[in-house]
C-alpha positions as CSV (number, residue, x, y, z in Angstrom):
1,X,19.8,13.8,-17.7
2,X,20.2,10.2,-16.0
3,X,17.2,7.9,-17.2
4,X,15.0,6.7,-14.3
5,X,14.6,3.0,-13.5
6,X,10.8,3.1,-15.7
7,X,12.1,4.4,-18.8
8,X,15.3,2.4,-18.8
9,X,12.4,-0.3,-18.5
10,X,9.9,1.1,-21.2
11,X,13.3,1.2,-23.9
12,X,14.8,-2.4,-23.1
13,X,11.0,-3.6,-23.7
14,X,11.0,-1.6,-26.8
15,X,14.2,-2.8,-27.7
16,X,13.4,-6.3,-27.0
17,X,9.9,-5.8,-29.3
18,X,12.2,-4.6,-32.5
19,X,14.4,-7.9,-31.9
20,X,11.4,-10.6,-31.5
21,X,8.4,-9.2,-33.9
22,X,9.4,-7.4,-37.0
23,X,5.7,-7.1,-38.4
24,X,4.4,-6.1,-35.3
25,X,2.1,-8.8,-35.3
26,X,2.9,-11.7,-33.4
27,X,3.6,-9.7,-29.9
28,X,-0.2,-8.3,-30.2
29,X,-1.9,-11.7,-30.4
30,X,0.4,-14.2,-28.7
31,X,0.7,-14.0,-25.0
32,X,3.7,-16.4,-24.4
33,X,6.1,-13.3,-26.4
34,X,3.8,-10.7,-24.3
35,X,4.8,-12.2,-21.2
36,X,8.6,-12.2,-22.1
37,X,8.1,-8.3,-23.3
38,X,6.8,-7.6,-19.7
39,X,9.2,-9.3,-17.7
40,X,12.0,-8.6,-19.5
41,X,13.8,-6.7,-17.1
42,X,13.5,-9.0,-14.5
43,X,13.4,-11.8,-16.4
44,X,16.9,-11.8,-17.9
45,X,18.9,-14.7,-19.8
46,X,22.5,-15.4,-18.9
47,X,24.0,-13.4,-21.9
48,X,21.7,-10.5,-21.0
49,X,22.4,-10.8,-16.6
50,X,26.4,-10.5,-17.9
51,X,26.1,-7.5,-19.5
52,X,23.8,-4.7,-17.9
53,X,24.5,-2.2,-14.9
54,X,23.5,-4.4,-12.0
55,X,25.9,-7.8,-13.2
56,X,27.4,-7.8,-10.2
57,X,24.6,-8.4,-8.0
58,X,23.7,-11.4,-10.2
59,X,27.7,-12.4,-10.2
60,X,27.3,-11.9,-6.3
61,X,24.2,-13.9,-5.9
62,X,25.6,-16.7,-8.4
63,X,27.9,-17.3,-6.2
64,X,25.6,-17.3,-2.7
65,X,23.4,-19.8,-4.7
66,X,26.9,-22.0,-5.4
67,X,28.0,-21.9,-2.1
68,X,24.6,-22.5,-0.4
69,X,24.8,-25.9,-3.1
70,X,28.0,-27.2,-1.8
71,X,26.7,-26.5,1.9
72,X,24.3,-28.8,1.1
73,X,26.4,-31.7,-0.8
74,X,24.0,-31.4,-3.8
75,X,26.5,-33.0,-5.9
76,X,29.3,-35.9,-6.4
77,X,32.2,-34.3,-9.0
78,X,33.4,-37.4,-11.4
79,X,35.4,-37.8,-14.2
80,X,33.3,-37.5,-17.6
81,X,34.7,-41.2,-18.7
82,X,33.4,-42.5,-15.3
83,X,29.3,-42.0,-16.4
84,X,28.2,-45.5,-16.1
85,X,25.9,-47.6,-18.5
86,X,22.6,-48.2,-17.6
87,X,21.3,-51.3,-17.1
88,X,19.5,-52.2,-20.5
89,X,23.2,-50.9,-22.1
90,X,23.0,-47.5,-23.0
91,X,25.3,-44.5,-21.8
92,X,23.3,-42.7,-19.1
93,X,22.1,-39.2,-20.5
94,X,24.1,-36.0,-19.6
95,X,22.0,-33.1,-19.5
96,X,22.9,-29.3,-19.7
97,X,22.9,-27.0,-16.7
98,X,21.6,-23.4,-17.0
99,X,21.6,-20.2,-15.0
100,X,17.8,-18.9,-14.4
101,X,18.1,-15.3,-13.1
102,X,15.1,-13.2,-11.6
103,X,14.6,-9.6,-9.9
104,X,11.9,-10.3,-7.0
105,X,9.6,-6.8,-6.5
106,X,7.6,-6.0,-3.7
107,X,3.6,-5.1,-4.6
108,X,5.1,-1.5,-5.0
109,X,7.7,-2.6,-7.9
110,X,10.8,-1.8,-5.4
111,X,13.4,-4.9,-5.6
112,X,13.1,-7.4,-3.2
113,X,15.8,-9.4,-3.7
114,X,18.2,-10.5,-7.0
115,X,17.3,-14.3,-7.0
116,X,19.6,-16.7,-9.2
117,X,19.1,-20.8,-9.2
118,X,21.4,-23.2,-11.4
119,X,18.6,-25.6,-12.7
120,X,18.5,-28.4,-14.8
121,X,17.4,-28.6,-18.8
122,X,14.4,-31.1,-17.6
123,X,13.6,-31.0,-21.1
124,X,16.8,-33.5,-21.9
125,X,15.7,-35.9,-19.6
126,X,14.6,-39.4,-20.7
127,X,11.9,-41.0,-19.0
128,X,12.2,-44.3,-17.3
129,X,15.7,-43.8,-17.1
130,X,16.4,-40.0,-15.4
131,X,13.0,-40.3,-13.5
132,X,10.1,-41.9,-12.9
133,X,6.9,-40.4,-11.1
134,X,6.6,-36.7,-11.4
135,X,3.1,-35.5,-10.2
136,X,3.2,-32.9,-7.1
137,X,0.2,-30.7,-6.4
138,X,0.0,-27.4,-6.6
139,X,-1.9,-24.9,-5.3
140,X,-5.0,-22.9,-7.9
141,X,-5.8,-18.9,-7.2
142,X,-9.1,-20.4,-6.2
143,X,-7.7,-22.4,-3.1
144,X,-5.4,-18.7,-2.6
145,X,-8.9,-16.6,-2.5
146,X,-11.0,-19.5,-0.1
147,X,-8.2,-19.3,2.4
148,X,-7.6,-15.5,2.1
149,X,-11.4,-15.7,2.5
150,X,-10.7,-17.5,5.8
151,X,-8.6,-15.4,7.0
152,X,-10.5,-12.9,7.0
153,X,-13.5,-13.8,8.6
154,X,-12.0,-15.7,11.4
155,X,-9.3,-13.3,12.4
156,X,-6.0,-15.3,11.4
157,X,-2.6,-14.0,11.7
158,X,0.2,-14.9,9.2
159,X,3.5,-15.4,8.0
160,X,5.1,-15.7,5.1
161,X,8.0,-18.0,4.3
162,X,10.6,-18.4,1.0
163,X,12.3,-21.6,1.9
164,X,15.7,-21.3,0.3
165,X,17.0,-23.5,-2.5
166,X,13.6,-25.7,-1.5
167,X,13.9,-29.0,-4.3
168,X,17.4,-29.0,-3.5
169,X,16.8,-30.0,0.3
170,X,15.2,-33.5,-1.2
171,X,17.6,-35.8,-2.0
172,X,17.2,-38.1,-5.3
173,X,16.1,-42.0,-4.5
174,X,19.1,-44.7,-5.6
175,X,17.4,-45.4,-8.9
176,X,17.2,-42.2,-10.0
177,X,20.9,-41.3,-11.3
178,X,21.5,-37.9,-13.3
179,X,24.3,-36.5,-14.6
180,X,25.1,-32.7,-15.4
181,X,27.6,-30.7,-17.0
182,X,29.3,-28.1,-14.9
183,X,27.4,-24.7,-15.2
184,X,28.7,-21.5,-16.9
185,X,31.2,-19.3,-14.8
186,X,32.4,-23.2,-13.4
187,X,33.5,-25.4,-15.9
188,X,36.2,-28.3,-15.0
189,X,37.4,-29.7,-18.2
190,X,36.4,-33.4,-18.6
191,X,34.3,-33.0,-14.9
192,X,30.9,-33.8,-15.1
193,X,28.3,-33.1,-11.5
194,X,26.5,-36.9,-10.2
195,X,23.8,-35.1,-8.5
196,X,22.8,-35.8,-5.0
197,X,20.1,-33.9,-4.5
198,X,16.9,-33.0,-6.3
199,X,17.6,-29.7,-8.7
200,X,15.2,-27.1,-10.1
201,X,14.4,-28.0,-13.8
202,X,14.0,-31.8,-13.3
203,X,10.4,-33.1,-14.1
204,X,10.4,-35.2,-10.6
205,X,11.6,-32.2,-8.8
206,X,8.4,-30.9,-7.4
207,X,7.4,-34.7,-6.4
208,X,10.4,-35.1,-4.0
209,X,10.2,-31.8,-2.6
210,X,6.8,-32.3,-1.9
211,X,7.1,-35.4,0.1
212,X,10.5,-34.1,1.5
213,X,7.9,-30.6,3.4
214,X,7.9,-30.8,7.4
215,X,5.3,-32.6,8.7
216,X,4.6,-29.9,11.2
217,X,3.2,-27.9,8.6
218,X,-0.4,-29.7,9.4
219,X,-0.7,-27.8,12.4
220,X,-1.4,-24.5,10.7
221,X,-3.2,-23.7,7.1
222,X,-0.3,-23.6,4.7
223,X,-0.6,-22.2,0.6
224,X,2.5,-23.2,-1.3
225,X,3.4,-21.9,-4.1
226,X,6.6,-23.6,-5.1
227,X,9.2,-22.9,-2.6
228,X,7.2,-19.3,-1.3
229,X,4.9,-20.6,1.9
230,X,2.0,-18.2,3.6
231,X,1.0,-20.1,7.1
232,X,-2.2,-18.7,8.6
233,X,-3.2,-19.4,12.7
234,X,-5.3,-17.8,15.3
235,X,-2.1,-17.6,17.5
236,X,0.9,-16.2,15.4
237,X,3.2,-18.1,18.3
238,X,2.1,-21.5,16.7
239,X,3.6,-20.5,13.3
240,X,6.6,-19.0,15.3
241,X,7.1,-22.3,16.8
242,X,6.9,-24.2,13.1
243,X,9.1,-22.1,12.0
244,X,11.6,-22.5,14.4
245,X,11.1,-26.5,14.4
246,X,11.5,-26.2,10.7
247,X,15.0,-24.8,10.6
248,X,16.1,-26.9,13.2
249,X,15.5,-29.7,10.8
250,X,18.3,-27.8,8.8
251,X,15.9,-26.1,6.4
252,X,16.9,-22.9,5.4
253,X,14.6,-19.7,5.5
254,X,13.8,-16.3,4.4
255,X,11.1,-15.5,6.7
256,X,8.8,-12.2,6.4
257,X,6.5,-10.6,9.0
258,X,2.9,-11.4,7.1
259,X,1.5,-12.9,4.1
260,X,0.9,-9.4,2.7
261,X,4.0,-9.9,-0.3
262,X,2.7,-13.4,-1.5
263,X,3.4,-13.8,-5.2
264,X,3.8,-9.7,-5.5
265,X,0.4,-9.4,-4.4
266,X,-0.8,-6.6,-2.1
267,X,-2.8,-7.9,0.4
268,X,-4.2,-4.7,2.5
269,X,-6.3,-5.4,5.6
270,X,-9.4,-3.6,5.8
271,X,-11.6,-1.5,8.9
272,X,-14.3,-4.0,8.6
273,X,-12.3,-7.1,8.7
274,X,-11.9,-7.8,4.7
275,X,-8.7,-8.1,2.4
276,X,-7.7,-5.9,-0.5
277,X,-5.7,-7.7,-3.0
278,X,-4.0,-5.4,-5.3
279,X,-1.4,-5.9,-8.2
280,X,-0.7,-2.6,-9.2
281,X,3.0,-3.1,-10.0
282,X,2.1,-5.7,-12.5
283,X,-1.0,-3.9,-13.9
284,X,1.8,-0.9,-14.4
285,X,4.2,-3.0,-16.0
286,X,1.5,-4.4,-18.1
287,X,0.6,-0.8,-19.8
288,X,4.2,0.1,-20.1
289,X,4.2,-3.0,-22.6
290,X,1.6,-1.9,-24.2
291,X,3.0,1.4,-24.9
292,X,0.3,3.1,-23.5
């Protein structure tokens, strides 16, 4: 009998528990290894997206993701021996690529979309040298329920927006150089990538993306979460408009009829005006964890 998509779920999580927590111990107190069991699935590393029954829509989107990269001249190819010195002496740091791989689900659990971004190890950045500021704000759940809040007492109509490869449409400032190795799948022997624009993974990412957002966006209440956008107006034809003045500014876009998918949550409109948020999906995947 062919195993459905939940128990194939239920036994890699199982699997995974045997491989990370022999006593049984540290998966029931610390949350970090609870989150991994959970997400596992969707989740995966590069070793683990190469070898399970859906690889090739992971191959297929690693390639989208590289082409939508060179459309965008993200980076300068050099020769390894031409990294330049910095200007106190020292070799300028380069820093590892890496695949991060991710199955997007609708509030229902169906698949969305196979999502894959080459990204940066921030963590080998130096400071001072690779970047410089790094603070961008970010939105709390708090400012997501006030304007849901909104929404719903004054009538708005939405839209939802993913903007595509979003950091990577900000290009890095002069003194900021970085340097990164060619990612798996892409190798050039003694190549190394002088990047041009600003990459997932590096800590002054979210800063230059940030300040790189349209300033049209004032015109209409806006929640961003990262690169995933929910614009609320009286008159959807306003957004409409944004939208369309956005892309013309070469911005790409994955946009979606309403807010109702944002972050996997279900947001159901109710008779008297007021909105249902509902995770069920991730409540679901939550007790399947737990084994219960």
């Amino acid at each position: 009998m062919q195993e459905s998509q939940k128990d194939s779920q239920v036994r890699l999580i199982e699997e995974i528990g045997k491989m990370q927590d022999v006593d049984g111990y540290v998966n029931a107190v610390n949350p970090s290894v609870f989150a991994a069991k959970a997400n596992a699935l969707d989740s995966p590393n590069y070793y683990q997206a190469m070898n399970r029954p859906d690889t090739e829509l992971f191959v297929k989107t690693m390639e989208e993701e590289m082409a939508a990269l060179y459309d965008l001249h993200a980076w300068e190819v050099i020769d390894q021996a031409d990294v330049p010195y910095t200007a106190e002496g020292a070799w300028h740091t380069i820093i590892e690529s890496t695949w991060a791989f991710k199955v997007k689900r609708f509030p229902d659990d169906s698949v969305k979309r196979y999502n894959v971004r080459l990204c940066v190890r921030g963590d080998q950045q130096i400071e001072d040298m690779d970047y410089f500021e790094t603070y961008a704000p970010v939105v709390s759940w708090s400012t997501v329920q006030a304007v849901m809040t909104l929404a719903a007492n004054l009538g708005l109509k939405s839209r939802q927006v993913d903007f595509v490869n979003a950091f990577v449409q900000a290009t890095l400032p002069e003194n900021e150089e970085v340097y990164m190795f060619l990612p798996h799948g892409w190798e050039q022997p003694g190549k190394v990538l002088k990047l041009i624009k600003s990459f997932y993974g590096l800590a002054q990412a979210p800063l230059h993306w940030f300040n790189k957002l349209p300033d049209g966006l004032i015109k209409v209440i806006c929640i961003f979460y990262v690169d995933n956008c929910s614009m609320f107006t009286h008159d959807v034809n306003d957004v409409d408009a944004i939208i369309e003045k956005i892309i013309e500014e070469n911005f790409s876009l994955l946009v979606e009829s309403d807010a109702a998918g944002f972050l996997e949550i279900n947001m159901e409109g109710q008779d008297d005006g007021a909105i249902e948020l509902k995770q069920s999906a991730l409540i679901q995947r939550i007790i399947d964890t737990l084994g219960f």
